[in-house]
N, CA, C and O atoms as CSV, one atom per row, in Angstrom:
chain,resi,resn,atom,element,x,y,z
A,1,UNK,N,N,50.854,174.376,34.696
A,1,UNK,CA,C,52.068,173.651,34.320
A,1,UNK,C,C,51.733,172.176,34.102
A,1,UNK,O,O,50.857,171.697,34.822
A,2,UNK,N,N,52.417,171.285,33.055
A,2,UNK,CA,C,51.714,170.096,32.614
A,2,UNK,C,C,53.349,169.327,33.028
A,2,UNK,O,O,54.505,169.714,32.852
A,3,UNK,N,N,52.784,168.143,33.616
A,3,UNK,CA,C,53.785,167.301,33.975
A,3,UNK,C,C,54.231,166.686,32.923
A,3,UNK,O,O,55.423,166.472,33.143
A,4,UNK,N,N,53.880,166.196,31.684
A,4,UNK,CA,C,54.588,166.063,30.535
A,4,UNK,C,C,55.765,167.125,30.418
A,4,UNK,O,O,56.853,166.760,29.972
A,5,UNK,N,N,55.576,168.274,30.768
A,5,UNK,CA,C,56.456,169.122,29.783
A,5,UNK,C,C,57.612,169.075,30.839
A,5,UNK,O,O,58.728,168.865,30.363
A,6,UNK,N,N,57.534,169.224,32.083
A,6,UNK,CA,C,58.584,169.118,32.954
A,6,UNK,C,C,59.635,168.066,32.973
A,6,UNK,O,O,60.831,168.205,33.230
A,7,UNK,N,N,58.837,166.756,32.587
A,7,UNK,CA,C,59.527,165.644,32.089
A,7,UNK,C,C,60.623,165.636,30.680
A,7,UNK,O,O,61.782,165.356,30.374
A,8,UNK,N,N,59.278,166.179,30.074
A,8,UNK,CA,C,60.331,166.572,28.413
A,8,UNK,C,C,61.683,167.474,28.496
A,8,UNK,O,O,62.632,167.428,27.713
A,9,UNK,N,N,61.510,168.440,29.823
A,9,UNK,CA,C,62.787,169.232,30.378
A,9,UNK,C,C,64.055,168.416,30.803
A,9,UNK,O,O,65.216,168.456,30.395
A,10,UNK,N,N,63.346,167.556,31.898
A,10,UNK,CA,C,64.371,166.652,32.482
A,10,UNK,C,C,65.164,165.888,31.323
A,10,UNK,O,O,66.380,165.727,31.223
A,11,UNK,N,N,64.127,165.458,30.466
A,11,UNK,CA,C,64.777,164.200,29.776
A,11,UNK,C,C,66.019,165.192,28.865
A,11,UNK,O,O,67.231,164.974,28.867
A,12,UNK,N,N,65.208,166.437,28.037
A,12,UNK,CA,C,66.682,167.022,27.326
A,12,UNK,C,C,67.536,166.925,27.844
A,12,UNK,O,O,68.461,166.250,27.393
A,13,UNK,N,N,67.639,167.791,29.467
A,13,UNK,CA,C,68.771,167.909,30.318
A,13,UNK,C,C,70.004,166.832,30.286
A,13,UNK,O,O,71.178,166.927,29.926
A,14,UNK,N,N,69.263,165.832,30.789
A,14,UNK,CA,C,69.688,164.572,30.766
A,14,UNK,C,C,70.531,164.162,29.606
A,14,UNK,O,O,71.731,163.891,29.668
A,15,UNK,N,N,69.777,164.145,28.538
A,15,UNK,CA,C,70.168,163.944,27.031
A,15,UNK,C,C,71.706,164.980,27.167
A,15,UNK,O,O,72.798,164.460,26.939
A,16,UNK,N,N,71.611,166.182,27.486
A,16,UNK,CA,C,72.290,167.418,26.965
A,16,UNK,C,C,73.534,166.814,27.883
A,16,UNK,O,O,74.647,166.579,27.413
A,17,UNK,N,N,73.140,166.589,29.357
A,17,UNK,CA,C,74.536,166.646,29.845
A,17,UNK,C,C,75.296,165.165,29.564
A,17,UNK,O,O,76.519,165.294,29.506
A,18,UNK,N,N,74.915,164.078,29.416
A,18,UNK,CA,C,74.931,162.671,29.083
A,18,UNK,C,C,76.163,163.586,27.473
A,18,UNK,O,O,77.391,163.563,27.388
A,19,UNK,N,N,75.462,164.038,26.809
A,19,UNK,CA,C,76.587,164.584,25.020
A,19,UNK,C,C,77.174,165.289,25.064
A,19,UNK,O,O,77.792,165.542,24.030
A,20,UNK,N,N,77.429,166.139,26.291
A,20,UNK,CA,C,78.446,166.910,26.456
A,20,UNK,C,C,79.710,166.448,27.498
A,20,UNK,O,O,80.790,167.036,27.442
A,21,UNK,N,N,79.432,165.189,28.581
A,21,UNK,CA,C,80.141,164.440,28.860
A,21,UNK,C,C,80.838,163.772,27.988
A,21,UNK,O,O,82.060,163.660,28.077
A,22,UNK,N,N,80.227,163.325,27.173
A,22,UNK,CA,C,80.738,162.282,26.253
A,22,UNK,C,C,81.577,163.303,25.009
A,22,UNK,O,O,82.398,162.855,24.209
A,23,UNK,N,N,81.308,164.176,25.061
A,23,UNK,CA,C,82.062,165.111,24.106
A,23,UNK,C,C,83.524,165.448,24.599
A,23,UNK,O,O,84.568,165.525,23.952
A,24,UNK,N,N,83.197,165.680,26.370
A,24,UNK,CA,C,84.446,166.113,26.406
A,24,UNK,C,C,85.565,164.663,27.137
A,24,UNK,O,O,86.724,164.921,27.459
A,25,UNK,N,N,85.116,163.547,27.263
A,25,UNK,CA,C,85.943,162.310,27.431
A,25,UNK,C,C,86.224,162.199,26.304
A,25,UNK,O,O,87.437,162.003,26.231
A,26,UNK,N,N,85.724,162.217,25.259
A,26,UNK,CA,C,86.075,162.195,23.538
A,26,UNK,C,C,87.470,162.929,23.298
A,26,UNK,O,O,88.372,162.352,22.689
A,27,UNK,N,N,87.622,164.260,23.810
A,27,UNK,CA,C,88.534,165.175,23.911
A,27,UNK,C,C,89.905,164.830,24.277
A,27,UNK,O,O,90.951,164.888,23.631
A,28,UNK,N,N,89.524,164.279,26.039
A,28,UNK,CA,C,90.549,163.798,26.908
A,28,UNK,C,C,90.854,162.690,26.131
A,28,UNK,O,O,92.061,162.559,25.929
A,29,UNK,N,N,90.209,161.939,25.683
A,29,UNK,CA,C,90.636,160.735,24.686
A,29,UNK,C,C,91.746,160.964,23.706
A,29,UNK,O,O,92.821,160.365,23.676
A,30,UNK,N,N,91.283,162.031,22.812
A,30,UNK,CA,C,91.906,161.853,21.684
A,30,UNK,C,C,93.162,162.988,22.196
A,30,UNK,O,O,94.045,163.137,21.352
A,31,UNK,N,N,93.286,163.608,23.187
A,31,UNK,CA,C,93.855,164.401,23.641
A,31,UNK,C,C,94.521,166.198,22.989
A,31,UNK,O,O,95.590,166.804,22.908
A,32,UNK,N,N,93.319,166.366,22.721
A,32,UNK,CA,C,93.118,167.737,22.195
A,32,UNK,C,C,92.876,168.937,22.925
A,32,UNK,O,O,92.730,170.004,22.328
């Protein structure tokens, strides 16, 4: 297992839940 790639995991994650937060305050925002 290469510690790069575990990192590259974290960081999507990160990425993924960070745009799906923001997707759904977007929501509550516009109130849909």
């Amino acid at each position: 297992m290469s510690l790069g790639h575990e990192i590259r995991r974290r960081i999507i994650k990160i990425i993924g839940d960070n745009e799906y937060t923001t997707f759904t305050n977007l929501k509550k925002e516009l109130g849909v």
